[in-house]
C-alpha positions as CSV (number, residue, x, y, z in Angstrom):
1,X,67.6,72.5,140.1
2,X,66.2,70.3,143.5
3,X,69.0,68.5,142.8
4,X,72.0,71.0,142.9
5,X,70.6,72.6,146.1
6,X,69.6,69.4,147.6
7,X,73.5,68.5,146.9
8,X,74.7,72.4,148.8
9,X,72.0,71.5,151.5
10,X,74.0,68.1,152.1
11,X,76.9,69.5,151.9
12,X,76.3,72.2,154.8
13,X,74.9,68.5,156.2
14,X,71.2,70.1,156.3
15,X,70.1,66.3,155.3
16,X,66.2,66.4,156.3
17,X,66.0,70.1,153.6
18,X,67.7,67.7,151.3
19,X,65.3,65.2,151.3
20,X,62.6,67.3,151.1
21,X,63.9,68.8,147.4
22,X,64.8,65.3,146.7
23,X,60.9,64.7,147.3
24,X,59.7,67.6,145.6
25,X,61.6,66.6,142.7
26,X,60.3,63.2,142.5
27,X,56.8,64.6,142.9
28,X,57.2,67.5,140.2
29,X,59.0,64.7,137.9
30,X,55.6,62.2,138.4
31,X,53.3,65.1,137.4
32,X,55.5,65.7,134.1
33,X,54.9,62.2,133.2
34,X,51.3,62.4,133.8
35,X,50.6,65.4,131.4
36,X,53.3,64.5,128.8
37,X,52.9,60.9,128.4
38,X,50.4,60.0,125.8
39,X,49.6,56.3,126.5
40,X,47.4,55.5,123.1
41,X,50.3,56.9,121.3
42,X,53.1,55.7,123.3
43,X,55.1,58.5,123.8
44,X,56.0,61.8,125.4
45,X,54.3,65.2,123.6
46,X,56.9,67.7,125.0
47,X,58.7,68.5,122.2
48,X,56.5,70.5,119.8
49,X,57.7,70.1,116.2
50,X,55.9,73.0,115.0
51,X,58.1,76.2,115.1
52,X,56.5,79.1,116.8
53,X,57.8,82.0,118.3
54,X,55.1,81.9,120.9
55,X,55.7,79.0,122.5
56,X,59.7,78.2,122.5
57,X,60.6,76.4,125.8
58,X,64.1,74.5,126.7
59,X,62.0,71.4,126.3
60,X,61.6,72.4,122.8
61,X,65.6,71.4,122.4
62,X,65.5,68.7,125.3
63,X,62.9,67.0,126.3
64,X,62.2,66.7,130.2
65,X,61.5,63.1,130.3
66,X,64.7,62.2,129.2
67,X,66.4,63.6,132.4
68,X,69.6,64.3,130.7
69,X,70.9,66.8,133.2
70,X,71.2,65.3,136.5
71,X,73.6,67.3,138.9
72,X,77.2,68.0,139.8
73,X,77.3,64.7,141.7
74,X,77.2,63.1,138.1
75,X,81.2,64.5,138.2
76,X,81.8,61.7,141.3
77,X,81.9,59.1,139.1
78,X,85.2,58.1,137.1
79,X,83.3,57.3,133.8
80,X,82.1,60.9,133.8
81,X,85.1,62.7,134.5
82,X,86.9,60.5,131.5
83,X,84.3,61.0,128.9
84,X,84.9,64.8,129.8
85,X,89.3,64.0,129.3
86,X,88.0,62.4,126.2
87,X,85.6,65.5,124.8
88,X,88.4,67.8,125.9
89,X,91.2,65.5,124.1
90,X,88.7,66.2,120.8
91,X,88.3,69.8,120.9
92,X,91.9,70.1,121.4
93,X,92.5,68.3,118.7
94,X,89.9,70.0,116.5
95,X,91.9,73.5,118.0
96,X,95.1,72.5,116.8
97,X,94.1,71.1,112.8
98,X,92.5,74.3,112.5
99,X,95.8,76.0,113.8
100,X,97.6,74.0,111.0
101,X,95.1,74.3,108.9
102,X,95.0,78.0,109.3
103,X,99.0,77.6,108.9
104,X,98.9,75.9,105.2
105,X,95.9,78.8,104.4
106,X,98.4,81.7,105.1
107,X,100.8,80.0,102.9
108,X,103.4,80.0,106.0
109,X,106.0,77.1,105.2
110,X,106.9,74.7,107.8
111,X,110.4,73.0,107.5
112,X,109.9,68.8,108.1
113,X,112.2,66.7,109.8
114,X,111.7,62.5,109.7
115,X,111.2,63.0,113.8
116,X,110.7,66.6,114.7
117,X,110.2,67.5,118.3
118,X,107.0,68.2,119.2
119,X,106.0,71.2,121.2
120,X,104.0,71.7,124.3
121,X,100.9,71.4,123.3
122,X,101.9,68.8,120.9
123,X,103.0,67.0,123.8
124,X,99.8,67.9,125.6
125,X,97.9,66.3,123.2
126,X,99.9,63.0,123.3
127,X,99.4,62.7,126.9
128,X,96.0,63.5,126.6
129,X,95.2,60.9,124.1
130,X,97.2,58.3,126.0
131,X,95.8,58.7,129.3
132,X,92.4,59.2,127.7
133,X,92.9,55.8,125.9
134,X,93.7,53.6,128.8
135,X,91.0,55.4,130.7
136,X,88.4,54.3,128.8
137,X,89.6,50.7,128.7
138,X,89.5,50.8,132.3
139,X,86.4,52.4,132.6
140,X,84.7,49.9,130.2
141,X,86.4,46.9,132.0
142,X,85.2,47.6,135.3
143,X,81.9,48.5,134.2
144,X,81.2,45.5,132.1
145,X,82.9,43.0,134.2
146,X,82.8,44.3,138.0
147,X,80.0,47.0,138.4
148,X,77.2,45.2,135.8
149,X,77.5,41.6,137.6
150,X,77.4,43.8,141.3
151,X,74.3,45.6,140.3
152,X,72.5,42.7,138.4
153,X,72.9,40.5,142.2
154,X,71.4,43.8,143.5
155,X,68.6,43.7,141.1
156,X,69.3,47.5,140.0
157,X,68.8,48.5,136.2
158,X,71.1,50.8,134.3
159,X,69.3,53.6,132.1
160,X,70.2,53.6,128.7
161,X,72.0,56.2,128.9
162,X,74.2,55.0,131.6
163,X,75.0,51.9,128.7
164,X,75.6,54.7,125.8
165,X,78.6,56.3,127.7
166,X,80.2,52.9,128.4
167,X,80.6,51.9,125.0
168,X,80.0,54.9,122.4
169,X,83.7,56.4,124.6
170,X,85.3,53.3,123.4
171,X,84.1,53.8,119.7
172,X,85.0,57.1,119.2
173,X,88.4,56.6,120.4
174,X,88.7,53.7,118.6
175,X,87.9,55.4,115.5
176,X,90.4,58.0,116.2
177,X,93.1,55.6,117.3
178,X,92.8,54.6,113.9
179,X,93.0,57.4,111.8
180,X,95.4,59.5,113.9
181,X,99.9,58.8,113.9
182,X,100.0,59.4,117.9
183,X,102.9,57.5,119.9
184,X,101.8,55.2,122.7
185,X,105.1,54.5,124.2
186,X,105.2,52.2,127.4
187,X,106.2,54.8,129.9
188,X,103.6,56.9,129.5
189,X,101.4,54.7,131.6
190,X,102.6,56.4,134.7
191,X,100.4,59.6,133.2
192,X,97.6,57.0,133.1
193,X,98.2,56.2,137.0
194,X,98.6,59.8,137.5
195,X,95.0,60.6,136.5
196,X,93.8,57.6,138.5
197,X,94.9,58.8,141.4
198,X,93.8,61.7,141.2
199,X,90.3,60.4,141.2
200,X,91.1,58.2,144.3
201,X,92.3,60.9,146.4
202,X,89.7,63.4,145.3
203,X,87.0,60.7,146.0
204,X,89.2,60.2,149.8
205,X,88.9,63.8,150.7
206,X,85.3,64.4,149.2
207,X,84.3,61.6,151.4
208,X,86.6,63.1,154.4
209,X,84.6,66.0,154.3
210,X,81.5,65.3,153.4
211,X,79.3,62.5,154.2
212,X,78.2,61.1,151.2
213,X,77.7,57.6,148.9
214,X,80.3,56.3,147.3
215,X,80.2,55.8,143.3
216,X,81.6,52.4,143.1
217,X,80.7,49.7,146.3
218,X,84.6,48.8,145.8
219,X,85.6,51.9,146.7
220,X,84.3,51.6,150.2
221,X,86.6,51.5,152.9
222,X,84.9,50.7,155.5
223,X,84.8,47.6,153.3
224,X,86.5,44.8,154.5
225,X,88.2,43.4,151.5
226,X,88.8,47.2,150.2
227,X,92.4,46.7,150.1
228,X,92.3,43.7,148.2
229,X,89.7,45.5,145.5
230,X,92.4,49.0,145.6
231,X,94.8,46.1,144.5
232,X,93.0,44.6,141.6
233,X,92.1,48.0,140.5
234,X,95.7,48.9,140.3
235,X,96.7,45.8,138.4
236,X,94.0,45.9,136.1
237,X,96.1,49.4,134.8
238,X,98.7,47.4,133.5
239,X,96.7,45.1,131.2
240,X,94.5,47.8,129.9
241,X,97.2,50.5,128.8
242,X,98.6,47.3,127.5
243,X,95.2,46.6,125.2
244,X,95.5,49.9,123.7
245,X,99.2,49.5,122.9
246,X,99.0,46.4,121.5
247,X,96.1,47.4,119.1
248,X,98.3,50.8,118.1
249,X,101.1,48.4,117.4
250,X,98.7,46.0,115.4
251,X,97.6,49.6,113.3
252,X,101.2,50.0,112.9
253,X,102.3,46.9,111.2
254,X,98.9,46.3,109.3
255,X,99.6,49.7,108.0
256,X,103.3,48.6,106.8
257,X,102.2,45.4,105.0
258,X,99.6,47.5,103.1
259,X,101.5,50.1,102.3
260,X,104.5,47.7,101.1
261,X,101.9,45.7,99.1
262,X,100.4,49.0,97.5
């Protein structure tokens, strides 16, 4: 809570209030730790195991300590925003086999063709899944290979949680990639750009209007060589909707010879 109203406090550039919340948050957090944490034991006694209606509190589900729920800043970063593309691209996918689903139930007959055209939504859920898919190869790639090495010079550690969204995204999609028929036809990539850029210029105006840190140091443009990085960055789109291309091609024709062997 400190946090979201230490974020509208910034935002109506109120910055010493804002740092006071941020302080009282840090303060409140310490004295969690001190009750909860159970050093002979080695570890936190906030979730109670024991149902009872008496004593049911939110940390009963989630435990404080683990500081799951951070803010609305969490949304800045592009990892965040594409893990949310990529729950969205499963519940719409769950949505629509329980729309065929419900179809086959009813009895209702639908007439095949070798390539029938697919609707809106069907074509919705293509784009999805193919702007998702580069996304995360993108995401991972400049995590792993750009933003780990910058941090690791800074000294910083990453949470674990921060290393569970950068690969679990890739694993679940993977997974799927693998079990679903979806096209992933070159020109789609300029939906993958599309959703790029609409991070970048979100992040240009957010920043025009409000003074605030910027997710990734690259994105700086105060930064001298922040040209040059808006450059790489841009490349590096071609290579990885190409990854995830190649590998549905590779599905494709491993899923030929075994068939033709079968």
């Amino acid at each position: 809570m400190e946090l979201d109203i230490a974020f509208l406090t910034n935002v109506a550039r109120e910055s010493s209030y804002a740092l006071y919340l941020t302080g009282a948050l840090k303060a409140r957090m310490k004295a969690i730790f001190a009750v909860y944490w159970d050093e002979e034991k080695g570890q936190w006694n906030v979730i109670i195991l024991e149902w009872d209606a008496s004593y049911i509190f939110a940390s009963n589900f989630i435990p404080l300590s683990a500081q799951l729920l951070n803010s609305g800043t969490i949304f800045l970063y592009y990892t965040d925003l594409t893990y949310t593309l990529l729950i969205i691209y499963f519940g719409f996918g769950c949505l629509l086999s329980m729309y065929g689903c419900y179809h086959h139930y009813i009895g209702l007959e639908v007439q095949r063709h070798p390539r029938q055209i697919a609707g809106f939504w069907g074509y919705s859920f293509q784009i999805t899944f193919q702007m998702v898919a580069a996304a995360v190869v993108l995401t991972d790639c400049v995590f792993w290979f750009i933003v780990v090495p910058y941090l690791a010079i800074k000294d910083f550690s990453l949470n674990s949680l921060t290393i569970a969204l950068h690969w679990t995204n890739a694993v679940f999609l993977l997974g799927d990639a693998a079990l679903n028929s979806l096209r992933f036809p070159w020109f789609r990539i300029a939906y993958f750009l599309l959703w790029t850029c609409f991070y970048v210029v979100f992040q240009w105006i957010f920043h025009a209007c409000i003074f605030f840190w910027w997710p990734y140091p690259f994105l700086d443009l105060s930064f001298s060589f922040s040209p040059l990085w808006y450059l790489l960055v841009a490349l590096l789109h071609i290579p990885c909707y190409g990854v995830f291309f190649l590998l549905v091609k590779l599905k494709h024709f491993l899923l030929k010879i075994f068939l033709r062997d079968g």
